[in-house]
C-alpha positions as CSV (number, residue, x, y, z in Angstrom):
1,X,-19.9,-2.9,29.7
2,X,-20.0,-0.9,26.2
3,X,-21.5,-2.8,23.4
4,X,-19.2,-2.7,20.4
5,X,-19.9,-3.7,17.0
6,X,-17.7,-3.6,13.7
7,X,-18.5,-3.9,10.1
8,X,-15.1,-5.5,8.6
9,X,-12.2,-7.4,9.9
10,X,-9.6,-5.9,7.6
11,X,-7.1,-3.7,9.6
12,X,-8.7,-0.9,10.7
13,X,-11.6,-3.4,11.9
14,X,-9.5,-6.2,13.5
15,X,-7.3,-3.7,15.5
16,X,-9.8,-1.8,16.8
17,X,-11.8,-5.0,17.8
18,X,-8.3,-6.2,19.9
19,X,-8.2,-2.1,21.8
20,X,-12.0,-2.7,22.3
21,X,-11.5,-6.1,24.3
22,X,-8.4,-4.9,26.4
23,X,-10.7,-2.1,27.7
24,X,-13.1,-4.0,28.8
25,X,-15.9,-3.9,25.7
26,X,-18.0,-6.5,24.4
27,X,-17.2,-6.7,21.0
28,X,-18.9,-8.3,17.7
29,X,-17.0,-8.1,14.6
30,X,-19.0,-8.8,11.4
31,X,-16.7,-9.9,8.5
32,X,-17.4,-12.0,5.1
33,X,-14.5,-12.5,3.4
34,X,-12.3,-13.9,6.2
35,X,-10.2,-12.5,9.0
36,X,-7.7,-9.3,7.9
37,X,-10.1,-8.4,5.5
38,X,-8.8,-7.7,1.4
39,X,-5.9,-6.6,3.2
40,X,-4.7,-9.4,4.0
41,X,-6.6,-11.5,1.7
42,X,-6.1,-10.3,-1.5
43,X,-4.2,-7.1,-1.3
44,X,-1.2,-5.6,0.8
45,X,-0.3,-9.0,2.4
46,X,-0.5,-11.4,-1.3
47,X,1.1,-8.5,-3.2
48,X,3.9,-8.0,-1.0
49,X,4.7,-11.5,-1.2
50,X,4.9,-12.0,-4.9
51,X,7.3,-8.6,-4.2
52,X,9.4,-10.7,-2.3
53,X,10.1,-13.4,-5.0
54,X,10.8,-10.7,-7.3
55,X,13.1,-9.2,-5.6
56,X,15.4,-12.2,-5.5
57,X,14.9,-12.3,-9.2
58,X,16.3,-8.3,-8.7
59,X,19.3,-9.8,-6.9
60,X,19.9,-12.4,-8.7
61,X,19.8,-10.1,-12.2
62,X,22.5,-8.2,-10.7
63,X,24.8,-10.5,-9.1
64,X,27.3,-11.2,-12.4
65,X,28.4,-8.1,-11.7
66,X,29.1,-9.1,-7.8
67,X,31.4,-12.2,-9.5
68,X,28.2,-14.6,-8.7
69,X,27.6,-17.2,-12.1
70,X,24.5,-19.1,-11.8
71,X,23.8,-21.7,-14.8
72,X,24.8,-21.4,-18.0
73,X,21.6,-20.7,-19.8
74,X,19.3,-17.5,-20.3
75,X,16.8,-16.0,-19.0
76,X,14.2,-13.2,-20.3
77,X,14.7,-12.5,-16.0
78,X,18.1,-12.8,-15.1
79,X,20.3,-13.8,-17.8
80,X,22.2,-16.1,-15.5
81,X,19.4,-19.8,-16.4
82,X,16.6,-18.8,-13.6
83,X,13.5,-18.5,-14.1
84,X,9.7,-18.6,-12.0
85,X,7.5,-21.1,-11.9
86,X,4.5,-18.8,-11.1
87,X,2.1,-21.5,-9.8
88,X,4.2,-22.2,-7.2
89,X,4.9,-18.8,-6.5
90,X,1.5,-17.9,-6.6
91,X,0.7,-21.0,-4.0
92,X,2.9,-19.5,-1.5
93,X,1.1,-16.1,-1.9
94,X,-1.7,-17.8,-0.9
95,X,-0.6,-20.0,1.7
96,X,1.0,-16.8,3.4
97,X,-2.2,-14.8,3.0
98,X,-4.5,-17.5,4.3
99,X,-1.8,-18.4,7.4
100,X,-1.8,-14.4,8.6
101,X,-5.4,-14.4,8.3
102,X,-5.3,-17.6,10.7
103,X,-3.4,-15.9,12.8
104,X,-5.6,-12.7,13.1
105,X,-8.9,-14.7,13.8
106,X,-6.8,-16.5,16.6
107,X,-6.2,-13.4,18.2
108,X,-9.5,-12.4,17.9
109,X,-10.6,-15.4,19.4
110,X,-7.9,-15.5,22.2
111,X,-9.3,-11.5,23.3
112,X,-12.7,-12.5,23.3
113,X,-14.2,-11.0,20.1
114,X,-17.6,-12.1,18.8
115,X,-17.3,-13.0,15.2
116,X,-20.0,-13.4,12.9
117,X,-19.4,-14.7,9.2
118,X,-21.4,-12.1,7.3
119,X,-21.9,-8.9,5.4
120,X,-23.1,-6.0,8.0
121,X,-25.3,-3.1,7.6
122,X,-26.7,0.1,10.0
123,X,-30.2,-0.3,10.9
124,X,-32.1,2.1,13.2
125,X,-29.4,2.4,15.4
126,X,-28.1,-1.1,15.9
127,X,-26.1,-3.4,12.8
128,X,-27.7,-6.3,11.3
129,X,-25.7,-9.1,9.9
130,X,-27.0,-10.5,6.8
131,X,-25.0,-14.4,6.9
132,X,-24.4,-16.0,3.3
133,X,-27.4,-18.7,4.0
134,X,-29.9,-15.9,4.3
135,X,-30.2,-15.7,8.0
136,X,-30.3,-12.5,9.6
137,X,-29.2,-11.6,13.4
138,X,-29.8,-7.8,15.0
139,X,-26.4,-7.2,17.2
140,X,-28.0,-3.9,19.7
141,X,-24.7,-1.7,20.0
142,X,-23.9,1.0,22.1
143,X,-20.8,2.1,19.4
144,X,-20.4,1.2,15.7
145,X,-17.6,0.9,13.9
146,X,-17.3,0.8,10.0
147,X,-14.3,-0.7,8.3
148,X,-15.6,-1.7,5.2
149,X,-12.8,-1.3,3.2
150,X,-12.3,-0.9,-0.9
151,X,-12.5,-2.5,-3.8
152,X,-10.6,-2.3,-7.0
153,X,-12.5,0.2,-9.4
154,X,-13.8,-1.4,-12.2
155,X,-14.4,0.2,-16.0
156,X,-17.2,-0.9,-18.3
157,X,-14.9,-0.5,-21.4
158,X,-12.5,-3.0,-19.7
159,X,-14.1,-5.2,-17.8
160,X,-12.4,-8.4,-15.9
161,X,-12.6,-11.7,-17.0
162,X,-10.1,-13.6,-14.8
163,X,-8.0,-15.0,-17.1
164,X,-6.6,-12.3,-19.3
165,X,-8.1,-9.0,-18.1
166,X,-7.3,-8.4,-14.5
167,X,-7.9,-6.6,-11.6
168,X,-4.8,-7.1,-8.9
169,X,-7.1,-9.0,-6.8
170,X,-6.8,-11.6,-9.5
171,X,-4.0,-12.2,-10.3
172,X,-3.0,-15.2,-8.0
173,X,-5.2,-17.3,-9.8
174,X,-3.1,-17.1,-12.7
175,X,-0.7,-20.8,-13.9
176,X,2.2,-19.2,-16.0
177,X,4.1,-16.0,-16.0
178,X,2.2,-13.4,-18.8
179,X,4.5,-13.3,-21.6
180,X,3.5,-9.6,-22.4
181,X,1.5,-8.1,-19.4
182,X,0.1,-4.4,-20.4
183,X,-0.2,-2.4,-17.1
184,X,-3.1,0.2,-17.2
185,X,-2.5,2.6,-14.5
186,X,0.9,4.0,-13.0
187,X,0.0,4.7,-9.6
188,X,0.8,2.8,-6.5
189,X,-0.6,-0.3,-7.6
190,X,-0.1,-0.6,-11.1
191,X,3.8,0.6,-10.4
192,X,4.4,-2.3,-7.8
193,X,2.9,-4.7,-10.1
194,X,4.5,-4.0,-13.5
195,X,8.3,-4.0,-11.2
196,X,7.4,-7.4,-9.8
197,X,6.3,-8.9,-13.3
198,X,9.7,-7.1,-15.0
199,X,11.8,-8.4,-12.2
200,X,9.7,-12.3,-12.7
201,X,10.7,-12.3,-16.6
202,X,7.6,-11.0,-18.4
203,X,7.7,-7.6,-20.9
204,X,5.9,-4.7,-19.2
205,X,4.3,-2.0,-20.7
206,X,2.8,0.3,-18.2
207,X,0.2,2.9,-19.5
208,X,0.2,6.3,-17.3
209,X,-1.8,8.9,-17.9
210,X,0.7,11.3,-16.1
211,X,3.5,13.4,-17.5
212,X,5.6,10.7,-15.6
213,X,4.9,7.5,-13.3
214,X,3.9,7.7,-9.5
215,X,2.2,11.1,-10.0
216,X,1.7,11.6,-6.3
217,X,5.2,10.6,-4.7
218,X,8.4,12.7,-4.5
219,X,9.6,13.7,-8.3
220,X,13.1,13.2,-7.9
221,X,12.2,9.9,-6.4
222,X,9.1,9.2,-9.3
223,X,12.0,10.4,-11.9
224,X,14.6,7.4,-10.6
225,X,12.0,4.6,-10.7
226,X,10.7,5.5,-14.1
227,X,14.6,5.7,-15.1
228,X,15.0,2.2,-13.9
229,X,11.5,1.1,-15.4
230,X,13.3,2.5,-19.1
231,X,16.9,0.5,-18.7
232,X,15.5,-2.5,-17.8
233,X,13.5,-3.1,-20.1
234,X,9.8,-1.7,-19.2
235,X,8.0,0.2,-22.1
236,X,6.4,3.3,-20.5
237,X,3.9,5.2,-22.5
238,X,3.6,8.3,-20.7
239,X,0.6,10.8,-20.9
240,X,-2.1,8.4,-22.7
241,X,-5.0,6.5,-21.2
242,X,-6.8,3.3,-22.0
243,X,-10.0,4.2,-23.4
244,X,-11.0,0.7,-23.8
245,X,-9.8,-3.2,-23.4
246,X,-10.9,-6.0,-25.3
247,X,-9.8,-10.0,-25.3
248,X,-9.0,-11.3,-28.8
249,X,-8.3,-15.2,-28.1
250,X,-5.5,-15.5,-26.1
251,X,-4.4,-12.0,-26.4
252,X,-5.9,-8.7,-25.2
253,X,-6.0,-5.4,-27.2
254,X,-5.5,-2.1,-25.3
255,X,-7.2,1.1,-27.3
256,X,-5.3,4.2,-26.1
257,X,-7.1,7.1,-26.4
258,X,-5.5,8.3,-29.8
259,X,-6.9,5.3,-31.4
260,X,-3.6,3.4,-31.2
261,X,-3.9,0.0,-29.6
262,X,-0.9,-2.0,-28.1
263,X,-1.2,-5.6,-27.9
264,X,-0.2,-8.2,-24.9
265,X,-0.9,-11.6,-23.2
266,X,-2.7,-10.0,-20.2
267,X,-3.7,-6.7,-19.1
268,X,-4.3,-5.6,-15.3
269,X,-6.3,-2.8,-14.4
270,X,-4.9,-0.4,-11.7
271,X,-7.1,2.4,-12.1
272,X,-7.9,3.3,-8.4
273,X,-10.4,1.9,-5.9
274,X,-13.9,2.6,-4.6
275,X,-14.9,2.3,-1.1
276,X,-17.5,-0.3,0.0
277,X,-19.7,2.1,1.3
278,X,-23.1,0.9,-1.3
279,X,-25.9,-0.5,0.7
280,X,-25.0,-0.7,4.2
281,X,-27.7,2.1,5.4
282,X,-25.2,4.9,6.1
283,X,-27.6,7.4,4.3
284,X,-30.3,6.2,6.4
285,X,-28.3,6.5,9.4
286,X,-27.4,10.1,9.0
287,X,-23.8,9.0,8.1
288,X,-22.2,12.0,5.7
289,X,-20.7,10.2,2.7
290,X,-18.5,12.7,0.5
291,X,-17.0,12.4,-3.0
292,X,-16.2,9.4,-4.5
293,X,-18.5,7.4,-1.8
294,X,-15.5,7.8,0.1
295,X,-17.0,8.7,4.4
296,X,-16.5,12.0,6.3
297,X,-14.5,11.8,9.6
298,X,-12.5,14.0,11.9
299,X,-9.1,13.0,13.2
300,X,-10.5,10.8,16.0
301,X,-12.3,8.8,13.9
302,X,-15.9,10.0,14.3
303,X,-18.5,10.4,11.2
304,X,-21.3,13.2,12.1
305,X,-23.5,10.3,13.9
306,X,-22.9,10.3,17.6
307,X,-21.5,7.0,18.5
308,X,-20.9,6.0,14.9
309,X,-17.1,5.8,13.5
310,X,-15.4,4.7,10.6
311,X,-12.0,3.7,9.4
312,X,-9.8,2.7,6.7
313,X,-10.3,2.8,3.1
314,X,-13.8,3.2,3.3
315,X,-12.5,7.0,4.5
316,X,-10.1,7.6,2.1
317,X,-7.8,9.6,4.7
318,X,-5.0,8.0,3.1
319,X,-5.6,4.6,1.9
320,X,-2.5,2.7,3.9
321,X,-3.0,-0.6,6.1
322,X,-1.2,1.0,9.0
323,X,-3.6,3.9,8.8
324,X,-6.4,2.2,8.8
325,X,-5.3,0.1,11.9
326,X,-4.5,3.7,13.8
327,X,-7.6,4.9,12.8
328,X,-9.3,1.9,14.3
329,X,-7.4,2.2,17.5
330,X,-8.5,5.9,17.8
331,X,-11.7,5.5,17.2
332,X,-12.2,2.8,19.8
333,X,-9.4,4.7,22.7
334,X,-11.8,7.9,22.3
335,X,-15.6,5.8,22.1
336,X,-14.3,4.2,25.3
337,X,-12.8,7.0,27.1
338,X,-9.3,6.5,27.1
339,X,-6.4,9.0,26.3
340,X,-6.5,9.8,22.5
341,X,-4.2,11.4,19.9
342,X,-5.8,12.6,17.3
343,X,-4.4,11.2,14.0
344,X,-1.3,13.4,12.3
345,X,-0.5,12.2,8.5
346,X,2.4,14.1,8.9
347,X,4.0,11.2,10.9
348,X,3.0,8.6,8.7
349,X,5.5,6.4,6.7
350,X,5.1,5.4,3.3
351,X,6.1,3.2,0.9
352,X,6.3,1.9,-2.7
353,X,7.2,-1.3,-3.1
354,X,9.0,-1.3,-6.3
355,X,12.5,-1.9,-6.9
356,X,14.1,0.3,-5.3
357,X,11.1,1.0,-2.9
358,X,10.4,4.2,-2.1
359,X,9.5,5.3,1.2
360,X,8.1,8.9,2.7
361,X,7.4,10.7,5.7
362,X,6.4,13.5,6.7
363,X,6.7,17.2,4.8
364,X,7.0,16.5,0.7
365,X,8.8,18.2,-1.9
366,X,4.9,19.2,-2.6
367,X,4.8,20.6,0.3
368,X,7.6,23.2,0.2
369,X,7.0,23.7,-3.8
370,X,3.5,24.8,-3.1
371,X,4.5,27.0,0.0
372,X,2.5,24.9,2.8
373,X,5.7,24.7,4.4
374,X,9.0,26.5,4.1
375,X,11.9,24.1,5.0
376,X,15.3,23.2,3.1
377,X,16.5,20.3,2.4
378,X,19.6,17.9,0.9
379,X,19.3,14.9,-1.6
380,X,22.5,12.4,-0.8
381,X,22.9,9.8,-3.8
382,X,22.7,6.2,-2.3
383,X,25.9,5.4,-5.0
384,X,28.1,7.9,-2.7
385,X,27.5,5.1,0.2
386,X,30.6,2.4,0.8
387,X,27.7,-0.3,1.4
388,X,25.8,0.5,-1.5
389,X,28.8,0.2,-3.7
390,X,29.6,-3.3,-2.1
391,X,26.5,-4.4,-3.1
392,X,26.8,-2.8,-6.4
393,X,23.7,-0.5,-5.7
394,X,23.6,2.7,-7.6
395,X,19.8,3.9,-7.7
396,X,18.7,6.3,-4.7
397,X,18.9,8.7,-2.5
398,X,18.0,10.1,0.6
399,X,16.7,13.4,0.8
400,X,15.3,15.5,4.5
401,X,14.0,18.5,5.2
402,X,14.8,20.7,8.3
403,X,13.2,23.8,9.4
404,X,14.9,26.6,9.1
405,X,16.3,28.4,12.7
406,X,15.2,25.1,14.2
407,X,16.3,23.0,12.2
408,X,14.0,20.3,13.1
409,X,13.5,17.5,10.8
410,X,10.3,17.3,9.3
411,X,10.4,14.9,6.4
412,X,12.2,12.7,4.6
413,X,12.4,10.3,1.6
414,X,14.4,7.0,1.3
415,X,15.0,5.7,-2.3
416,X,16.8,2.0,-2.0
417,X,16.3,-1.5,-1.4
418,X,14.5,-2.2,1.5
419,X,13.9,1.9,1.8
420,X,10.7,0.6,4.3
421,X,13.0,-0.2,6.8
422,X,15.5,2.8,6.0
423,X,13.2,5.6,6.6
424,X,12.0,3.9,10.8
425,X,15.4,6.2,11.9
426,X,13.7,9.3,9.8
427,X,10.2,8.8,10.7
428,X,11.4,8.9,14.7
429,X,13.4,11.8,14.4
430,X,10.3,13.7,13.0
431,X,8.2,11.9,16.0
432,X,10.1,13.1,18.7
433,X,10.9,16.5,16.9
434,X,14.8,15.8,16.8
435,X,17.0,18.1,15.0
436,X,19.5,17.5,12.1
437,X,22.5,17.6,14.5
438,X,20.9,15.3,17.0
439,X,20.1,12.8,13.9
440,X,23.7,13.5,12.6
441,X,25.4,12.3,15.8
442,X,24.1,9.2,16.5
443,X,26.1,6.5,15.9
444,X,25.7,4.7,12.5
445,X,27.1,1.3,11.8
446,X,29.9,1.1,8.9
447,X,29.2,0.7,6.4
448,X,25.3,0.2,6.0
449,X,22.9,2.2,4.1
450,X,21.5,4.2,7.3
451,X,25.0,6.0,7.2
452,X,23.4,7.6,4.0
453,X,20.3,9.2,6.5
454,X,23.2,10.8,9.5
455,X,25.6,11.6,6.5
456,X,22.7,13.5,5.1
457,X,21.7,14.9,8.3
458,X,24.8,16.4,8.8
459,X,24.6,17.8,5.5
460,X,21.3,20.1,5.8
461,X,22.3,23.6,5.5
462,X,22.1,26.2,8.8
């Protein structure tokens, strides 16, 4: 039997541990922080859930309009008397978090994994948990898996406190809904969190240092979202950076880098994050560790170390749970032998979860505007859609791009509610190479908002 071990149980670590098992491998998983890793813990699974609350706070600031009246009072939310009672929503997100963690570790358990409470480093060969009480144990491996993960990126001219200066992993701990929260980055992260906080009641001010917000997404779709940002209420300062945070009481001063400050009740810092690579003996292993700390692999998972692999954020291939998971699978199909696929971004599904969300897959707008790819394509508006209009929806679109002569579908982007679930019909089509007629045929219900993806099929030019 092959000896498997693996350093973290977030995604990438957990699912590969569950392919090693159901092949037949001994498996030790080396974890410290619980089962699901930050993932789960304090990332993708907490901050998807305080999503969730504010996107009934969306619904409910739109349903006047629907002929819905809800109290009689006001709120800085809604304007229809709700309003969030954060430590309770903030209990939930950790109830939730530690319940899916529960649930992973019983799997684990259930296929047979080893797991040691611990932080786990390379040595000569073989890994060597280090446990919290100061023990040590050598686990001798055959095949080593590193899923270490990421960490938010911390600055010295703003560094966390807890209380008022934040990173996201924080931010759970906190009583009462900021009054004025100062967002200081307008990726990803800080774009998911300064929607939720808007949507909860609080002013948002969200620092980018880009010409606009989500820098790396679709423009058209980037363009929409900072729209909505703008109208409802969100003060965007576009093209300035922090050059330093400070607390003053119970407020926090933000120094931009002209030398004007802006002033809030909290601040969270989402300004990237570094892999947690430090200190685990991958130099000493002959591991190759690139830029940023982030390590080298190939598309089956492998580092330059025969019988050493690595996944997840720790690689920086592209910094999505469902990647890492794939990544973990992969490695562990092709250490043990079985039939591998090596991994294709250009089938991988993305999304924002801001309201609307935005989802991708496959080719970009980035793609074709640089050259890498020459495709055409059709943007539909989500307010042409008979569903959207019932439920008074009039942000989004759905655009796809088709090869030309082929016209295969090769990408796709989904702005709406819920666009994570709209782009699945999109992100199969590109799977199984289907073409914009074949996606045009098939049978939509009427009305929904996946008409909008076969009405724009049909739509691609010849």
């Amino acid at each position: 039997m092959t000896r498997i071990a693996i350093i973290g149980g977030g995604p990438g670590g957990y699912e590969a541990a569950l392919v090693a098992a159901r092949l037949g491998a001994t498996v030790t998983l080396v974890e410290r922080s619980g089962a699901g890793g930050s993932a789960v813990l304090t990332d993708c699974v907490p901050s998807k859930t305080l999503v969730a609350t504010a996107e009934v706070m969306t619904v409910l600031a739109g349903s006047a309009e629907l002929g819905v009246r809800i109290g009689s009072g006001s709120s800085a939310a809604t304007g229809s008397g709700v309003g969030v009672d954060l430590a309770a929503v903030n209990a939930r997100v950790r109830r939730l978090a530690l319940a899916q963690s529960v649930d992973i570790r019983a799997q684990l358990d259930r296929a047979g994994v080893r797991w040691i409470d611990g932080a786990g480093r390379l040595d000569d060969g073989d890994v060597v948990a280090d446990a919290a009480d100061g023990s040590s144990e050598r686990i001798e491996t055959d095949t080593i898996l590193v899923a270490t993960g990421a960490h938010p990126r911390v600055l010295p001219e703003a560094m966390p406190d807890g209380q008022r200066i934040l990173t996201w992993e924080q931010v759970y701990d906190l009583a009462e809904l900021p009054e004025r929260i100062i967002v200081v980055g307008s990726g990803v992260t800080g774009a998911e969190f300064a929607s939720a906080y808007l949507a909860l009641g609080s002013q948002v001010v969200l620092v980018s240092s880009r010409d606009r917000v989500l820098p790396g997404e679709d423009p058209d779709a980037a363009e929409v979202l900072e729209d909505v940002f703008r109208r409802r209420g969100m003060e965007v300062l576009s093209r300035t950076r922090a050059s330093s945070v400070r607390r003053d009481g119970d407020r926090v001063v933000v120094t931009l880098a002209d030398g004007s400050t802006v002033q809030g009740s909290h601040v969270l810092m989402a300004v990237g994050s570094v892999p947690n690579t430090a200190g685990i003996g991958l130099a000493e292993a002959g591991v190759v560790v690139g830029a940023g700390g982030f390590i080298e692999v190939d598309r089956v998972s492998r580092t330059a170390v025969r019988g050493v692999y690595a996944a997840g954020d720790c690689t920086g291939v592209l910094m999505l749970a469902s990647v890492a998971a794939m990544q973990g699978r992969i490695a562990m199909w092709h250490a043990l032998g079985s039939a591998v696929r090596p991994l294709d971004l250009k089938t991988v599904s993305s999304n924002v979860f801001t309201d609307p969300e935005i989802a991708t897959v496959g080719v970009t707008q980035a793609d074709v505007d640089r050259g890498d790819v020459v495709a055409y394509s059709v943007k539909l508006p989500l307010s042409t859609n008979a569903r959207a209009k019932m439920q008074g929806l009039e942000d989004g679109f759905v655009k796809l791009f088709a090869l030309p002569g082929q016209r295969t579908i090769v990408g796709g982007v989904v702005v709406a509610p819920r666009a994570s679930e709209l782009v699945f019909p999109v992100a199969v089509a590109i799977e199984q190479r289907l073409t914009m007629d074949e996606l045009a045929h098939t049978f939509t219900v009427y009305p929904s908002l996946s008409g909008s993806i076969a009405e724009a099929a049909s739509r691609l030019p010849s």
